[in-house]
C-alpha positions in Angstrom: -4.7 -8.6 -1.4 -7.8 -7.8 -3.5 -11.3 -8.4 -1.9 -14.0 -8.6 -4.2 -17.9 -9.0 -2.8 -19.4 -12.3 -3.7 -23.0 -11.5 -1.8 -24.8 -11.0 -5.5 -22.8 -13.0 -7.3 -24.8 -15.9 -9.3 -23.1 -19.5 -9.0 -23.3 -22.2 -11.5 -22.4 -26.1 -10.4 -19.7 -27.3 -12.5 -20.6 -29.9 -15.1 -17.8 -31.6 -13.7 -19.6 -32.3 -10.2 -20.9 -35.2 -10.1 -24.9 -36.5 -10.4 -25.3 -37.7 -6.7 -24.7 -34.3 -4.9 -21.4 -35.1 -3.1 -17.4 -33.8 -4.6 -19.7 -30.2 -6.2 -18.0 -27.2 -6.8 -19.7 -24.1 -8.0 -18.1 -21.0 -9.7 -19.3 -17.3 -9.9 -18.8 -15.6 -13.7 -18.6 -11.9 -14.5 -15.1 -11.2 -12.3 -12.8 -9.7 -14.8 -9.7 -11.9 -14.5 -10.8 -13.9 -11.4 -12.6 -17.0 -10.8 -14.4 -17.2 -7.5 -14.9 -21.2 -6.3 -16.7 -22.9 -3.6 -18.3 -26.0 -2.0 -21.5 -26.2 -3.3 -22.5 -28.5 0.0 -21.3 -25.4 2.3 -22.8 -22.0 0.1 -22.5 -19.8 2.8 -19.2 -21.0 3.5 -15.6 -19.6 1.9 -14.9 -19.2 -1.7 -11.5 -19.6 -3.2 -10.7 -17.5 -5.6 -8.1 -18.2 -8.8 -6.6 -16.0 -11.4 -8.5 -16.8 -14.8 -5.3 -18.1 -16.3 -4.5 -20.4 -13.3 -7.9 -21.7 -13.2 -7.7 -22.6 -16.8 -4.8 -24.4 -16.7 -6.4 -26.0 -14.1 -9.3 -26.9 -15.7 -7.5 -28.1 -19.3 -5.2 -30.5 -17.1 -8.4 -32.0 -15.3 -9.8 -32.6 -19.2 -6.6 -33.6 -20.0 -6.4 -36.5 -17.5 -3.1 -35.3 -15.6 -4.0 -35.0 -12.6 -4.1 -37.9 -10.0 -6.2 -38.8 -7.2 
């Protein structure tokens, strides 16, 4: 398993989060390949991190509307 450092690494909220501050995740760019994820409620907590094409097809089937709650 690959660790990669995440102490510098600048997060963005998803424009998918919603407006009242609760269900947030953030994502860290500039990983070659990898998408780092985490609670934005919890920052110093773990991230998750996804291959760039998993995380993709993740993120077309949310737009998509195939996933259910």
């Amino acid at each position: 398993m690959r660790r990669i450092d995440l102490s510098l690494a600048t997060w963005r909220k998803s424009s998918y989060s919603n407006s009242d501050g609760g269900e947030c995740i953030e994502v860290s760019d500039g990983h070659p390949a990898l998408v780092p994820v985490r609670d934005s409620k919890d920052p110093n907590g773990p991230a998750l991190i996804f291959e760039a094409a998993a995380w993709s097809a993740f993120v077309s089937a949310v737009k998509a509307g195939e996933l259910t709650a």
